[in-house]
ROVEXMI-670220 format. One record per residue: x, y, z of N, C-alpha, C in turn; residue in one letter. Coordinates in steps of 0.001 Angstrom, whole numbers, padded with zeros to 6 digits, always signed. Each point is the difference from the previous one (the first is absolute). Last residue first. Layout:
BEGIN
XYZXYZXYZA
...
END
This chain:
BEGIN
+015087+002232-016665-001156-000439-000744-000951+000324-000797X
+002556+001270+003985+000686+000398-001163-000354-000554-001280X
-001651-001006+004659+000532+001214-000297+000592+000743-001184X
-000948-004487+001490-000875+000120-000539-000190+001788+000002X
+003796-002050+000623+000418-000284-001125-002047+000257-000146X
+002280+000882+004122+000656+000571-001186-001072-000562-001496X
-001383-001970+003870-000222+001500+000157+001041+000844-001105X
+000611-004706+000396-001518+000440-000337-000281+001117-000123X
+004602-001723+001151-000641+000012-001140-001458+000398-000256X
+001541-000379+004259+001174+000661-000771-000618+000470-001510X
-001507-002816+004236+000151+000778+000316+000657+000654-000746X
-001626-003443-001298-001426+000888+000469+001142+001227+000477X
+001476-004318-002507-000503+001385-000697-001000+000925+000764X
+002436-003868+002019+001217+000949-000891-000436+001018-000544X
-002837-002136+004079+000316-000307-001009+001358+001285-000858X
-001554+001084+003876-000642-001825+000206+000134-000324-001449X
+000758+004688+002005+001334-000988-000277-000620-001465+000473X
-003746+004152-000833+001664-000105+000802+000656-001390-000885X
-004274+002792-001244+000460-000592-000527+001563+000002+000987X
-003824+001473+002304+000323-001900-000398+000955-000294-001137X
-001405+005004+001738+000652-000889+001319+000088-001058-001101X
-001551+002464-003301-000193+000333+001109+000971-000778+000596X
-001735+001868-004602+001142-000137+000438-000266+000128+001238X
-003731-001463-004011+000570+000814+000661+001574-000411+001044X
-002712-000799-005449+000816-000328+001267+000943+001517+001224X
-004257-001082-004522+000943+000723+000583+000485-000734+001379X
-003353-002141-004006+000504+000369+001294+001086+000966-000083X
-001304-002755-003930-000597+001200+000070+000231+000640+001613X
+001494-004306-002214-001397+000377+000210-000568+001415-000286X
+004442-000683-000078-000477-000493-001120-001623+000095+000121X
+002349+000284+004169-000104+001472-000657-000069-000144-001535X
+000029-003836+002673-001171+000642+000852+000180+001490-000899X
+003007-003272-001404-000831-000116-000008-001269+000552+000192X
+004470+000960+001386-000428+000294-001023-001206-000393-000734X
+001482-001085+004290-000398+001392-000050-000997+000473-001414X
+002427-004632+000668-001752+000763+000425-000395+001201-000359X
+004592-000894-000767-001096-000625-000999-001325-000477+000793X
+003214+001540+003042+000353+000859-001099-001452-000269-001488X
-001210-001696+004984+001395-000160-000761-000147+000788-001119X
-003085+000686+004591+000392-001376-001255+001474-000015-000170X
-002930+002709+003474+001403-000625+000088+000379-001217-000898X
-003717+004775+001322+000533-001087-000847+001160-000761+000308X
-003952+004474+001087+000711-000853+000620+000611-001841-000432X
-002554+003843-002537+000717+001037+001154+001058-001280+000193X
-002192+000369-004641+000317-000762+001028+000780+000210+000798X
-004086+002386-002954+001533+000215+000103+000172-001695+001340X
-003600+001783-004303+000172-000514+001288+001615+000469+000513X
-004834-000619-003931+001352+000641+000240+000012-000209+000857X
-003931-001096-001053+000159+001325-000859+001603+000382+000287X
-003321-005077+000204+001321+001002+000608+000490+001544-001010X
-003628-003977-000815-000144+000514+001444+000658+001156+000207X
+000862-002964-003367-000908+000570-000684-000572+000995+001476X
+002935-003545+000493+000594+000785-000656-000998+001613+000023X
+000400-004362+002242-001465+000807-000363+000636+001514-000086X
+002735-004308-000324-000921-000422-000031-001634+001054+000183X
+004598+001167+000697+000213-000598-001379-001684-000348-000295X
+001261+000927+004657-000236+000659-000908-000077+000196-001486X
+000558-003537+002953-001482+000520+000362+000258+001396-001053X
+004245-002639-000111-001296-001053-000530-001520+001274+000077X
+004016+001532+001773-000470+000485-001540-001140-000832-000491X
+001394-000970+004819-000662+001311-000040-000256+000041-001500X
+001862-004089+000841-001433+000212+000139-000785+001317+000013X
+004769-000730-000712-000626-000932-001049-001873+000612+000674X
+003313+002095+003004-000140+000507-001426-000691-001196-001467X
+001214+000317+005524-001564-000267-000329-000239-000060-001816X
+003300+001388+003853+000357-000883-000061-001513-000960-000489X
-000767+004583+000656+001177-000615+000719-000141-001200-000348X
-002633+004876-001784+000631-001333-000226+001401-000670+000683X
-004126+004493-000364+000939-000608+000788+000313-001712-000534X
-002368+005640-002225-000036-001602+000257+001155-000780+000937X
-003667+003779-002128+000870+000070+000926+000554-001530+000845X
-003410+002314-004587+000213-001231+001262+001561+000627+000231X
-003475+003249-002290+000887-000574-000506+000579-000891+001349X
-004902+002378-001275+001243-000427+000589+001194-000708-000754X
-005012-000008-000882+000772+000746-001348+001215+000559+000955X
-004001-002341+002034+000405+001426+000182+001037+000770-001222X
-001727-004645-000141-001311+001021+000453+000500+001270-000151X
+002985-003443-000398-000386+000424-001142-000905+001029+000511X
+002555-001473+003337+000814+001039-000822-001064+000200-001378X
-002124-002693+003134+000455+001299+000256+000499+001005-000794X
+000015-004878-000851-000957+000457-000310+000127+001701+000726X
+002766-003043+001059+000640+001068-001525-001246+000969-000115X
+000563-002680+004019-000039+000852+000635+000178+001071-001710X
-000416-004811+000539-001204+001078+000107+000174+001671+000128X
+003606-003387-000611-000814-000109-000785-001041+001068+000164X
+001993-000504+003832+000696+000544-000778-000209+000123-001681X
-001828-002784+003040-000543+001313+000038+000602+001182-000052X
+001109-005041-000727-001555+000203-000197-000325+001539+000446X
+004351-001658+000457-000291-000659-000832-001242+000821-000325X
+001568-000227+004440+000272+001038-001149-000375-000008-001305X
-001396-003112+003131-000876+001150-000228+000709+001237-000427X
+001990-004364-000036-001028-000011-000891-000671+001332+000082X
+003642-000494+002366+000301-000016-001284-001135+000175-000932X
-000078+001483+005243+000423-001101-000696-000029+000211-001759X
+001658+003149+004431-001437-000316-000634+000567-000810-001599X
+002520+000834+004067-000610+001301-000185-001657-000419-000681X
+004104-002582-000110-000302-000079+001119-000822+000787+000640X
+002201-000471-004090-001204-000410-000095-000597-000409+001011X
+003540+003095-002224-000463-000212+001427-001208-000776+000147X
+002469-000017-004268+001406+000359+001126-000270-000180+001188X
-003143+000476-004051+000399-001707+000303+001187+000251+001223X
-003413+003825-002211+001630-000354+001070-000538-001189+000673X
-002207+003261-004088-000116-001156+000085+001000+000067+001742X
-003452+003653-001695+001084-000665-001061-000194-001105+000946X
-001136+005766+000687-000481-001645-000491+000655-000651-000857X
-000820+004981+003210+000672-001110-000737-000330-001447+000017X
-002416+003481-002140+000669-000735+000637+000724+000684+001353X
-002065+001953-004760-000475-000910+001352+000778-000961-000087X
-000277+005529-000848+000586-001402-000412-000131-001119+000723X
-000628+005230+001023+000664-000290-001972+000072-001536+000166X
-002765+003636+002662+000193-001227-000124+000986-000117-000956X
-001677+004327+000752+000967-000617+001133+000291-001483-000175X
-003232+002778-003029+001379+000608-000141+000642-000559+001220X
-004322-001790-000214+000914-000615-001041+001389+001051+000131X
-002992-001736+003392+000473+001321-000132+000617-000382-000945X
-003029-003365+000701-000213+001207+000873+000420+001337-000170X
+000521-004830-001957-000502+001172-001061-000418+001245+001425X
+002200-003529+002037+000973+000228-001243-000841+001041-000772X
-002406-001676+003324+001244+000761+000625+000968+000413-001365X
-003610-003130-000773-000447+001267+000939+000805+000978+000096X
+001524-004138-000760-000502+000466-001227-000228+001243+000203X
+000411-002979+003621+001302+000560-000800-000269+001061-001407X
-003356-002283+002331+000394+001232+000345+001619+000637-000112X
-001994-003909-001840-000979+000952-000507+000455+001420+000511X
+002023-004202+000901+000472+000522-000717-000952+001637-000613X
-001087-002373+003596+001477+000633+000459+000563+000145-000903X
-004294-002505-000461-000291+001443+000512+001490+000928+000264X
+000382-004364-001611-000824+000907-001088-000563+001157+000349X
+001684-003290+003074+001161+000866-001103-000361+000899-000723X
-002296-001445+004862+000219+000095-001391+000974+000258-000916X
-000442+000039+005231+000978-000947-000454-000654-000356-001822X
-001461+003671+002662-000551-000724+000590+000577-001734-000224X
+001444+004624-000720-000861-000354-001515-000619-001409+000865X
+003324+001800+002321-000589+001321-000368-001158-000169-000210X
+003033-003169+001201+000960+001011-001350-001187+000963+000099X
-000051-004249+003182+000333+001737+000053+000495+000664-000764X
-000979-004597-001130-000721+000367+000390-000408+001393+000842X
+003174-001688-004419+000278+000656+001724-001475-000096+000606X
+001467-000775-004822-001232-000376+000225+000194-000697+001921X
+003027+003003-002674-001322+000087-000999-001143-000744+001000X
+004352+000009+001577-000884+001049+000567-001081+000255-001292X
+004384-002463-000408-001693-000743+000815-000676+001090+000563X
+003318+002287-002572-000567-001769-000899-000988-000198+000775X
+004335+002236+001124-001188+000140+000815-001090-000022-001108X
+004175-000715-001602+000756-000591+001160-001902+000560+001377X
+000109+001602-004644+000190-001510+000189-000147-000929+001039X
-001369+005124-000578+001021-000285-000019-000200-001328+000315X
-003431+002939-001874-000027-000595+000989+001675-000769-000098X
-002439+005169-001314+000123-001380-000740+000290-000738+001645X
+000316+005079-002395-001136-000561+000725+000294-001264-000502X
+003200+004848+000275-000676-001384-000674-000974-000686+000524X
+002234+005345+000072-000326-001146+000701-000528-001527-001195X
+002846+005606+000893-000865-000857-001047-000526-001185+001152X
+002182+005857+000963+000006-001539-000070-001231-000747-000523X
+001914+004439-000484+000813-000834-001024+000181-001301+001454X
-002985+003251+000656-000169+000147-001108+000851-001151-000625X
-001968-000303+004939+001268+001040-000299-000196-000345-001930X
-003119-001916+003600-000041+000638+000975+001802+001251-000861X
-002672-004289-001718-000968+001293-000251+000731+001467+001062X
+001716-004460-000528+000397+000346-000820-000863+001141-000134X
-000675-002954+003290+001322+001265+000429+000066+000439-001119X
-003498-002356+000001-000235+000824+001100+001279+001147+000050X
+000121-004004-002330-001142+000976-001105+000109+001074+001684X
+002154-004179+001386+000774+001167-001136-000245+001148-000632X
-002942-002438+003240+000968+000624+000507+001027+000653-000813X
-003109-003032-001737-000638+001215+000305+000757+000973+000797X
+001656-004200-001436+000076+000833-000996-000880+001021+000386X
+000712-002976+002856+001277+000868-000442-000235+000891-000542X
-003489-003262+001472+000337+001439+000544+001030+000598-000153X
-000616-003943-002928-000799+001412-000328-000376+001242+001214X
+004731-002607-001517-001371-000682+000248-001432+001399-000297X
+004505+000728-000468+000778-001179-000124-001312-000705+000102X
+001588+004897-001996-000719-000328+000289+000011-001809+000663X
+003464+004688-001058-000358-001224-000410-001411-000586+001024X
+001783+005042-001771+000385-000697+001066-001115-001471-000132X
+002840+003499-002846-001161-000841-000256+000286-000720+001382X
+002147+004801-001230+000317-001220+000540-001439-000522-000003X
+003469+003775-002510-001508-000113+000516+000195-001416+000718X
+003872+002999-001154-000876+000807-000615-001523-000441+000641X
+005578-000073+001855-001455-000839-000146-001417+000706-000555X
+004580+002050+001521-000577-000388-000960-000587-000636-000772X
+001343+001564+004336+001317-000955-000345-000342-000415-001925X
-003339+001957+003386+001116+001301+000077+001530-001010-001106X
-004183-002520+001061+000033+000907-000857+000926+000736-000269X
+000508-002767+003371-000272-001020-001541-000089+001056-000644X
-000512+001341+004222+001814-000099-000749+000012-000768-000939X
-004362+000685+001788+000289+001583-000332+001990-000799-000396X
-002707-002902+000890-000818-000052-000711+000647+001870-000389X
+001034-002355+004247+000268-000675-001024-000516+000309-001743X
-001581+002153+003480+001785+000139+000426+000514-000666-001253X
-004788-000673+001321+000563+001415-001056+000946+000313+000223X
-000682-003908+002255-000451-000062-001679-000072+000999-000536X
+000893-001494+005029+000649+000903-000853-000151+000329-001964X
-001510-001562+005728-000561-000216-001171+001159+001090-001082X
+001642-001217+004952-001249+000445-001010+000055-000282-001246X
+001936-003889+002539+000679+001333+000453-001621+001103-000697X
+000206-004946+001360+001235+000088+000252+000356+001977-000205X
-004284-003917+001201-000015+001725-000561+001896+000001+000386X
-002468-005145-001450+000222+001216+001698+000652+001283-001099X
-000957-004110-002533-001153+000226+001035-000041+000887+001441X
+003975-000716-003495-000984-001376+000395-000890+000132+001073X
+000901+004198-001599+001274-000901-000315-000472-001040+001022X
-001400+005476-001655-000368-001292+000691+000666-001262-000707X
-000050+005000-000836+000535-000655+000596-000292-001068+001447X
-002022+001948-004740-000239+000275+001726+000513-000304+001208X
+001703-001353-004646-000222+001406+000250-000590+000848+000966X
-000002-004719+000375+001374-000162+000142+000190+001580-000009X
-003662-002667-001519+000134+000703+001359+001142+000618+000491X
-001853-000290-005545+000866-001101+001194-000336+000679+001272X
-001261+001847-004578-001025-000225+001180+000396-000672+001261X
+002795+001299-004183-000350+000767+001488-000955-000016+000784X
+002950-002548-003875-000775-000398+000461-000406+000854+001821X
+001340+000708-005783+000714+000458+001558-001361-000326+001039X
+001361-000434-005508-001148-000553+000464+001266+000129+002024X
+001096+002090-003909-001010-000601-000378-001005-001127+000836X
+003339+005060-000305-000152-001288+001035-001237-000507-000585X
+002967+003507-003066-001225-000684+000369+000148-001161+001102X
+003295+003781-002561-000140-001219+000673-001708+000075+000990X
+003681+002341-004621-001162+000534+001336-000354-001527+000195X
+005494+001854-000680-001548-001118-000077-001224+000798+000590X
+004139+003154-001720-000445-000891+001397-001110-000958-000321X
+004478+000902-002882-001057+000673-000383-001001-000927+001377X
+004691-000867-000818+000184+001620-000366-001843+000102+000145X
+001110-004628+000844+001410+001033+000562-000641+001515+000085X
-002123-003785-002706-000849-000147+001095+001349+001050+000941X
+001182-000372-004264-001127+000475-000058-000614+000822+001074X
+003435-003300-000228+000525+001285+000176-001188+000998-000583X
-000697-004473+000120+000162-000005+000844+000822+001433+000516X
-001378-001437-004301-001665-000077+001042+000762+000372+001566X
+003178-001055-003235-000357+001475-000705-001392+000127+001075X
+002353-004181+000384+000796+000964+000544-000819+001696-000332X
-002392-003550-001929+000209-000128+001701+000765+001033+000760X
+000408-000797-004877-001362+000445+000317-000197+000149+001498X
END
């Protein structure tokens, strides 16, 4: 079955989706720890992705001036998407006294909200959101915990499908989702580094698993097995 998926993937061209391409970075303006290293090149970048056969690209959302910066670029070419959500690892900015919202959550989720039913043909998906026990040097456990939870309610409002990140978090990330099941219209998991029988777990649920940078060589089954075998599945 593998071998036959894999001479498949030979003779006939993938169409390939960037699911979540984080181009709001400075780095496309070429900016690099806070000094201007060269021009701005994001339609450089964005024209040899295509020419190479990149059909569309969801450009990822990580807080909520991201995500207006994503919705901004995704309005600016047809086959680009955006997400709206709050990435884990920036958590304390629910209740940031400079988040915007005057350090409310309930107002920073409201306008998350805002933003997500804004342009429904550009939004596809909220997040990113999840768990990373990996950097908790970023933002602490508990307030991942707690607004990452919050952040389902969204996906229900909007009938989204979650965009999800899990590091070294997987008992407690399925715990929250298992638990408001009834919330979740579907999902994919961009950023992951369980084990083989997580995976599977998270795609018993009902999840899709995405293929990025993490599944490397930290375990036997991230860098080899996962991507085959949830490929052929």
């Amino acid at each position: 079955m593998l071998s036959g998926a894999l001479r498949m993937s030979s003779t006939k061209r993938l169409k390939l989706i960037d699911i979540g391409a984080n181009l709001t970075d400075a780095m496309f303006r070429g900016i690099y720890h806070g000094k201007q290293a060269h021009k701005a090149d994001l339609t450089g970048v964005l024209d040899r992705a295509f020419d190479v056969g990149l059909e569309k690209i969801i450009v990822t959302g990580g807080n909520l001036e991201q995500s207006r910066q994503a919705l901004d670029l995704a309005r600016i070419d047809d086959r680009l998407y955006c997400t709206v959500g709050v990435h884990p690892t920036y958590c304390s900015l629910f209740t940031d006294p400079n988040n915007g919202c005057e350090g409310d959550p309930d107002r920073y989720q409201e306008e998350l909200l805002v933003l997500a039913t804004s342009t429904r043909a550009k939004v596809v998906a909220i997040g990113e959101c999840g768990l990373d026990f990996e950097r908790l040097q970023f933002c602490p456990k508990d307030v991942q915990l707690q607004y990452f939870e919050k952040q389902l309610i969204l996906s229900k409002k909007t009938g989204l499908p979650l965009f999800l990140h899990c590091r070294n978090a997987f008992p407690e990330f399925m715990g929250i989702l298992e638990k408001n099941k009834e919330m979740i219209v579907g999902g994919v998991v961009h950023s992951f580094d369980g084990t083989l029988e997580e995976a599977l777990t998270a795609i018993d649920f009902g999840l899709y698993m995405g293929i990025n940078g993490w599944y490397r060589g930290n375990s036997a089954n991230n860098s080899t097995i996962i991507p085959f075998y949830v490929t052929v599945r």
